[in-house]
Steps between C-alpha positions, in 0.01 A plus 500: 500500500652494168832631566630467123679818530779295644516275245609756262805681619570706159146665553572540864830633422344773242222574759669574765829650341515867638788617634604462804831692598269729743364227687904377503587815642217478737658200653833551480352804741335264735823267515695787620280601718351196620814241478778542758754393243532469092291298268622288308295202432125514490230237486189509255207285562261448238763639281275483206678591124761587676464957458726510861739246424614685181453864618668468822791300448624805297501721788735215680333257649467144543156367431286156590179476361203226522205426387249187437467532102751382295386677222577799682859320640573448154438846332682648788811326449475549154493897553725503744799331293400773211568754720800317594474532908432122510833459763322731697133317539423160637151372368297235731189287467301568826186610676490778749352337793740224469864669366828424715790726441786509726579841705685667271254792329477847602207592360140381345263632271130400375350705283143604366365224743676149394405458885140545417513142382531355871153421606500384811650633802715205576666494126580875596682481830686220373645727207549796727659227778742323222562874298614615836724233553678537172583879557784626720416656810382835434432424138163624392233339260291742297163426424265715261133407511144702557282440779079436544365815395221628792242607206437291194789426299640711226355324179616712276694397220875520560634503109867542402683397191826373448716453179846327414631324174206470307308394796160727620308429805226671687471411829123614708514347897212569709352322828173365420437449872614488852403240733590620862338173688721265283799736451517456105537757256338394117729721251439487137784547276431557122793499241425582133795419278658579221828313389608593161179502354320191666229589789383386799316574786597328868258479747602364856320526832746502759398416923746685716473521898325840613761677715381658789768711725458421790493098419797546273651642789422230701606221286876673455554479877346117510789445323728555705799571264376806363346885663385775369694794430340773291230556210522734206285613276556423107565847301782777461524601830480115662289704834573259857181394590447460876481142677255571696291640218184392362589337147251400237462451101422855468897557571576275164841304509755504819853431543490312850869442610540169739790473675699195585534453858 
C-alpha cells in the first residue's frame, strides 16, 4: 500500500475537483430533514485538500476539518485563505479513531470512503463512539461508502478526467479484489498527469476495509453514541433505500445518515 496519492494534494485536488453544489444541496436536504434544529457548524474527518471546507463555508457554515497528512493540512489551508473563508474553517492534525472534539457540531460528513481506511473493527467503533460524542444530540454524521459486492467485483475501469490552471489529470479506480474472510478491499488507483507540459503517471494500491451491511450496522450501534437513521442512494433522485433491505456493491455508493443519540 503505496498511498502516494496523499502525498500530492495539487493532483488530488485536480482529480477530484468536480463540482459539488448538488451533493451541497443534497445535504442541506438531509439536515432539514434529519436535524431537529439549524446547522451551523459541521465536522470533516479525513478532510483531505480541503473541496468541503471551501465549498461549504460559502453557503454559511462553520467548518472543522482533519486529517493525518500534512501535506494535505497544508494545501488545504492554503486554498482555503485564497478563497478567503479561512475565519470560517478550523484545520486539525488528527486520526479518526482517535479525534476529540467537544459537543458542539451539528453535523458530520465522510465522503467517497475516508472511513474505508479503518481496518479493524475496534479503530471503527472508536471513531463512530468519539464522532458521536462531538455532535449535538440529534446531529447526524453522513457517511458515503460502497459495500461487498455478492458477485465478483466490478473491475472495470472507472476513468474520469479533471482539468484546472494548466493542470490535467486522468484518474482510472478499480477494485482489483475483494477479500470477504479478511474484510479488505485491494483498489487500484492510476493517475496519469499532465502539468504544464511535464508527465507522469501515479500508481498507488490502496487496502480499504470491505463493508458489509449488516456488520457496518453492527459496529454503529457498538458505539454507542451513534444509530442509524436512513440510507440513500447516490444519483438525481437520492431514492431511500430500506433498513431492512438487502445492500450490496451492486447498489454502488450510499449516503448512510447516523444519528447522534
Amino acid at each position: 500500500m503505496t498511498e502516494e496519492l496523499y502525498n500530492l494534494p495539487l493532483y488530488y485536488d485536480v482529480a477530484f475537483s468536480w463540482d459539488l453544489e448538488p451533493e451541497i444541496g443534497f445535504f442541506s436536504q438531509l439536515f432539514r430533514e434529519h436535524v431537529p434544529f439549524p446547522v451551523e457548524r459541521i465536522l470533516e474527518p479525513a478532510c483531505g485538500a480541503g473541496r468541503f471546507l471551501v465549498a461549504l463555508p460559502r453557503h454559511g457554515y462553520k467548518m472543522t476539518g482533519y486529517d493525518t497528512s500534512p501535506a494535505m493540512l497544508d494545501y488545504a489551508r492554503q486554498r482555503v485563505e485564497e478563497a478567503g473563508t479561512s475565519g470560517a474553517v478550523t484545520l486539525v492534525r488528527a486520526e479518526m479513531e482517535t479525534a476529540v472534539f467537544p459537543r458542539e457540531f451539528d453535523a458530520a460528513l465522510n465522503s467517497i470512503n475516508s472511513l474505508g481506511y479503518l481496518l479493524e473493527d475496534g479503530d471503527i467503533v472508536s471513531h463512530f463512539r468519539l464522532t458521536g460524542e462531538a455532535l449535538k444530540p440529534g446531529g447526524i454524521y453522513i457517511v458515503h461508502i460502497a459495500c461487498a459486492w455478492d458477485g465478483p467485483p466490478d473491475v472495470d475501469d472507472n476513468s474520469w478526467e479533471m482539468e484546472r490552471d494548466g493542470v490535467r489529470v486522468k484518474t482510472t479506480w478499480a477494485i482489483e479484489s475483494e477479500d470477504r474472510a479478511m474484510r479488505r478491499s485491494h483498489q487500484l488507483c492510476t493517475m496519469e498527469i499532465d502539468d504544464g507540459g511535464e508527465k507522469r503517471v501515479l500508481v498507488d494500491r490502496h487496502e480499504l476495509r470491505l463493508w458489509v451491511y449488516e456488520e457496518f450496522r453492527e459496529l454503529v450501534e457498538r458505539s454507542g453514541t451513534l444509530e442509524l437513521a436512513a440510507i440513500y442512494a447516490e444519483g438525481a433522485g437520492h431514492e431511500n433505500v430500506p433498513l431492512d433491505g438487502h445492500i450490496n456493491g451492486e447498489m454502488g455508493n450510499l449516503y448512510y445518515i447516523l444519528r447522534a443519540v
